[in-house]
N, C-alpha and C positions, 0 to 999 in steps of 0.2 A: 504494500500500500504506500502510495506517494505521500510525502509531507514536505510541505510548503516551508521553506528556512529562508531567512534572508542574509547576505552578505553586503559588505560594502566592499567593494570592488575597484582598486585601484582610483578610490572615493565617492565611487556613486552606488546608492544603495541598490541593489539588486534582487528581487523574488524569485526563489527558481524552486519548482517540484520536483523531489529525487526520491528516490528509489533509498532505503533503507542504506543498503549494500556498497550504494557510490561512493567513490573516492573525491575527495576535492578534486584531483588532477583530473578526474573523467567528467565532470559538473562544469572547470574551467573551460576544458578544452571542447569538450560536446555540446553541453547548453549551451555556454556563454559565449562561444568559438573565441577565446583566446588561446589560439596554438605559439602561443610565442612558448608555453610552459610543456616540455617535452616529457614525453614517455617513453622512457627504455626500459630499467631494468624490473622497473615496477614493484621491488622487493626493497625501496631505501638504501639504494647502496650507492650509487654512481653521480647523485645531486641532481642530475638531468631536470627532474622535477620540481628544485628547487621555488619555492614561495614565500613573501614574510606574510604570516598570521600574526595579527597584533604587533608587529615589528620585530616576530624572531622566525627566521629561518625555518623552515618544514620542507620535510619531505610529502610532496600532496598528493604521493600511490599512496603512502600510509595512514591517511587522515582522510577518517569517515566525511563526508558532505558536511549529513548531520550533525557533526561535531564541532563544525566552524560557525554553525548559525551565531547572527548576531556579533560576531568576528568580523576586523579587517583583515581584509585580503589586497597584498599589492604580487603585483605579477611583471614579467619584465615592460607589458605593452604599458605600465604606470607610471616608470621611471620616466618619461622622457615628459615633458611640461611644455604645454602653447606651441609643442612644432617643432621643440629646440631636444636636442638629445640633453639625456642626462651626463653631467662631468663623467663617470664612471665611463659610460656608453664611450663618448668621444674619445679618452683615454683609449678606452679597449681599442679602439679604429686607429689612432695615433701610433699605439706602440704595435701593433700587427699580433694583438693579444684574441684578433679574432678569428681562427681557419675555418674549419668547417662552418662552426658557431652552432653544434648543438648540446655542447655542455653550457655556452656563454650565457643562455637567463638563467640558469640557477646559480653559476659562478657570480654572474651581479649583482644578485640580489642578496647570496651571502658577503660580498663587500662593502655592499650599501649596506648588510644589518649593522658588518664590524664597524664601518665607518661612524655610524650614527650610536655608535656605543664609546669608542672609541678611533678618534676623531685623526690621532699620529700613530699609528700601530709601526711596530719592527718588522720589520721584513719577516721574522721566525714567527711572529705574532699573524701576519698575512696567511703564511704558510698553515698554520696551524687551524685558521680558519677556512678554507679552501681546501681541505685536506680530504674531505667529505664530496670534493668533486672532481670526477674522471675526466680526464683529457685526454685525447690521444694523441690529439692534433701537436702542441704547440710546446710541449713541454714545460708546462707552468712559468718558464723564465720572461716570457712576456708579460703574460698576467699579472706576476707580481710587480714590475717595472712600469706596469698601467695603474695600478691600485696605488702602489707606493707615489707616483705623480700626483694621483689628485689629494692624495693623505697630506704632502707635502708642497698642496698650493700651488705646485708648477703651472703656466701658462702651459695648457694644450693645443 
């Protein structure tokens, strides 16, 4: 039986009827067609899925619909404001921290939670937060060299 939950949504409130059973990531990406939020391993392991709930990080295979009611939800299509990428996004593009780009919205969104926690993180501190997501592409050395720019104010 379907039940009615509402999210806010990368700021706008959102009604959506799900199925008991859904995942946030199958609710984003099905109902609300925001595919920017990837599905791969589907078991919490690779970040792919990456989302902030309330402003922390999730994995959204692992997290019921139902359990986000009444929760913010930002997604990567939330970062970017009026048209203009977000510092993060740019950075990624800047430092060639983006290949394929289908780890890059859960890698963003966990730099945007560290960033918004902690404003100058260490490079091992980067690391350690990103460590929750799979790359295959790029070898992390970019990423981190995008992140640490806008931690440290660089014009990008």
């Amino acid at each position: 039986m379907k039940r009615i939950i509402t999210l806010v949504v990368n700021g706008e409130q959102r009604e959506v009827a799900v199925e008991p059973d859904l995942t946030l990531l199958e609710v984003l990406r099905e109902d609300l067609g925001l595919t920017g939020t990837k599905k791969a391993c589907n078991q919490g392991e690779c970040g792919a899925c990456t989302v902030l709930l309330d402003g922390k990080p999730v994995s959204s295979c692992l997290v019921l619909a139902v359990r986000a009611h009444g929760k913010a939800v930002v997604t990567v299509e939330g970062l970017a404001e009026n048209g203009r990428l977000h510092p993060l996004q740019e950075a990624f593009v800047t430092y060639g921290a983006v290949q394929c780009g289908f780890c890059t919205p859960g890698v963003l969104l966990v730099a945007k939670a560290l960033l918004d926690t902690n404003p100058h993180p260490t490079a091992q501190e980067i690391e350690q937060a990103i460590a929750g997501n799979i790359c295959r592409c790029t070898g992390y050395v970019k990423i981190i060299e995008a992140i640490t720019a806008v931690a440290q104010n660089q014009n990008i």
